[in-house]
N, C-alpha and C positions, 0 to 999 in steps of 0.2 A: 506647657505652661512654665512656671517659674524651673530653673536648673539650682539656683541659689537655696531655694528653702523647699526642694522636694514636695513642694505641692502635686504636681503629675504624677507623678509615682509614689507615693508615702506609704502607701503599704506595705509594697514590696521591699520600699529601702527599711522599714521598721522589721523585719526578719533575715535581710542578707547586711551583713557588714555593721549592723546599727553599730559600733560604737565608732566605730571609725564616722558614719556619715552625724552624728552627732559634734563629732570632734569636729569637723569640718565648717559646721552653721559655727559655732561658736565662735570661731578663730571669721568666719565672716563678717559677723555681730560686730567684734573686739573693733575690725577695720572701719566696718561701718560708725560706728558709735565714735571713734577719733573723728573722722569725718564730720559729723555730723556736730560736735563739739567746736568743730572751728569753723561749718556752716551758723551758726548762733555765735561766735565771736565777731565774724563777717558783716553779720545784719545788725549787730550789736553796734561795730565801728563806725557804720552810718547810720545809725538811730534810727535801725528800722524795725517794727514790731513782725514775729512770722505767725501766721496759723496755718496749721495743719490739717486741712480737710478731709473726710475719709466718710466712706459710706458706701451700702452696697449699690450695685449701677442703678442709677434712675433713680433715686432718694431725692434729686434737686440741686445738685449744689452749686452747677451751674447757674441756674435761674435763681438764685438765691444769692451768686457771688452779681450777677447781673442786675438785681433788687439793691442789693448794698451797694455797688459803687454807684447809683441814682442816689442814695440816700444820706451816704455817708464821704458827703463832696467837699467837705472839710479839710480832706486826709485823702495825699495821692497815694494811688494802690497803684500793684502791678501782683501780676499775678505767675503762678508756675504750674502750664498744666499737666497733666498726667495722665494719658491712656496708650493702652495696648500701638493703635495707630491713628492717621487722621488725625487733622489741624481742627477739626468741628468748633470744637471747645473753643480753643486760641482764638478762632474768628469772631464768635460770637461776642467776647471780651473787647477785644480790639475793635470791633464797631462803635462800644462804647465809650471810645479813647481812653480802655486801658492798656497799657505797655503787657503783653501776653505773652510767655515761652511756650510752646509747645514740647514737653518731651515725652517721646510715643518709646516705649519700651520693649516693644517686639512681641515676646513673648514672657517676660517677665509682668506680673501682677501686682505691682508693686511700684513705690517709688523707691528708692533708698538716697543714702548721703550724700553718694557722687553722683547722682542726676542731676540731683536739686543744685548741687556746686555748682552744675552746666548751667542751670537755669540762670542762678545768680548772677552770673557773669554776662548773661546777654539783657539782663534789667539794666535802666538807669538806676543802678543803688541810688547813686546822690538825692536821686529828687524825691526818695519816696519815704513814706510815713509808716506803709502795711505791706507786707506780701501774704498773700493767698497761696497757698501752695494745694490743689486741687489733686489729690493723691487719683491712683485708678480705684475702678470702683468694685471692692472687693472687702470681704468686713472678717476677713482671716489676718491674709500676711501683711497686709501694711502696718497692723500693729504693732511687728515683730522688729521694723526698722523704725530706729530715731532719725530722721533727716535736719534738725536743727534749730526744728521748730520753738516757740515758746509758750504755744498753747495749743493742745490735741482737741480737736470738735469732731463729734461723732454724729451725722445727720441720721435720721430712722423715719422712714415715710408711713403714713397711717396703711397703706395697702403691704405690708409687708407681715403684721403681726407684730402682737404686745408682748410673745415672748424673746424676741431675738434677743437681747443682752443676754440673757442665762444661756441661751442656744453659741453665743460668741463671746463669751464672757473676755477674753483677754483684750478687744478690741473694746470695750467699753470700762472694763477697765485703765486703758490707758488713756481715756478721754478726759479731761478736764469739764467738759462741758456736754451734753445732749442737746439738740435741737430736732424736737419732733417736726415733722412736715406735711405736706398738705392735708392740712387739720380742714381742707375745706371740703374734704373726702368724707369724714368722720358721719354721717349721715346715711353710706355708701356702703360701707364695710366693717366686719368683726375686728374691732378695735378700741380699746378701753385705753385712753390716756393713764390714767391711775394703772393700771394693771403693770402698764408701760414703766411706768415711774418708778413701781415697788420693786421689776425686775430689775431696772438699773442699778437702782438705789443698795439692792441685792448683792451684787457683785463689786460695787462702789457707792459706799455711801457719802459720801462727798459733792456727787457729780452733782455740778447746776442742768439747770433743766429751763429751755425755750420752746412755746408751743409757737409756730407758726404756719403762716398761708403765704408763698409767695406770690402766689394766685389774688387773693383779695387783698391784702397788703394785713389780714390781722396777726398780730404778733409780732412785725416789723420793728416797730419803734421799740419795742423789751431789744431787741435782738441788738440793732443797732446803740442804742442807749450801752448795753454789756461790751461791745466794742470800744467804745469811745473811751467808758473806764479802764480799759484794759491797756489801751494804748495811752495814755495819757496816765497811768500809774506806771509804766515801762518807761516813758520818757522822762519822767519826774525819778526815775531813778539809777535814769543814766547820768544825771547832773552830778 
């Protein structure tokens, strides 16, 4: 797995060497986080709005990034995807004439700063309004990297369990926003919205919170509606 933030082995590296492999993520971070400061100056210089997608594998967010550009055809999107290997993703976008990077990161579980630069660079910045940036699907280390973004969304699918934020806390913590998901499951499985809520709300009380179905379309329009402010408060104050 990852080599940058000892996910593979973190046990072992927590009893041999630890301060040294401490000192080393840091001085990573430090890199990362410039980077990622002048990924958001980048998307800034062409008015373009970023989110930051993240969630563990199969939460949606594909089918979800694929619901929103249906619906939210006001505002060109492109997107920046993010898995281990495999175009999957990338295609599925691009069928729906969105502009799609693919960047497959080996063995790394994560996106960080300078992927996403990669991505950038093979978008038409000029013509667009939003990038997606579709992290891999892992609910640990991608919260550890800033990539540039200007709003962190944290997807949670009803088959997962109402406790995962207390179980992941620093990943929803860092989210700006929760988006529960196939709420059309809820019928199906041990899962309490409210339960959900009060653990987020737990580790962050702040977070907004969106129930939806990308399945039956409910919760769509909240979802899309919180976009549309978001980027149209971004652009009102790029003037």
């Amino acid at each position: 797995m990852c080599k940058e933030c000892g996910c593979a082995d973190g046990h072992r590296h927590m009893h041999k060497e630890e301060t040294k492999e401490v000192s080393l993520f840091k001085k990573v971070l430090e890199k990362n986080d410039l980077q990622a400061q002048e990924n958001r100056e980048h998307f800034e210089e062409h008015g373009v709005f970023a989110i930051n997608l993240m969630s563990s594998p199969g939460a949606g967010k594909t089918t979800l990034l694929e619901r929103t550009v249906e619906l939210l055809n006001e505002f060109k999107i492109g997107v920046i995807e993010g898995d281990l290997e495999t175009e999957i993703d990338a295609q599925r976008l691009r069928a729906k004439g969105v502009p799609a990077c693919q960047i497959t990161t080996g063995g790394a579980c994560h996106l960080d700063a300078f992927m996403v630069h990669e991505g950038i660079h093979e978008l038409p910045m000029e013509e667009l309004d939003l990038v997606f940036i579709e992290n891999v699907g892992n609910l640990v280390c991608p919260a550890s990297y800033d990539v540039g973004a200007h709003l962190n969304v944290v997807l949670l699918s009803v088959v997962e369990g109402d406790d995962k934020p207390e179980k992941y806390p620093v990943m929803f913590r860092q989210a700006q926003l929760l988006v529960i998901t196939k709420i059309d499951l809820l019928p199906y499985v041990d899962f309490s919205v409210e339960r959900a809520v009060r653990s987020a709300r737990k580790v962050n009380p702040s977070i907004d919170v969106i129930r939806l179905s990308a399945k039956t379309g409910e919760g769509l329009e909240e979802w899309v509606e919180y976009l549309r402010f978001k980027v149209r408060s971004f652009k009102r104050s790029l003037i």
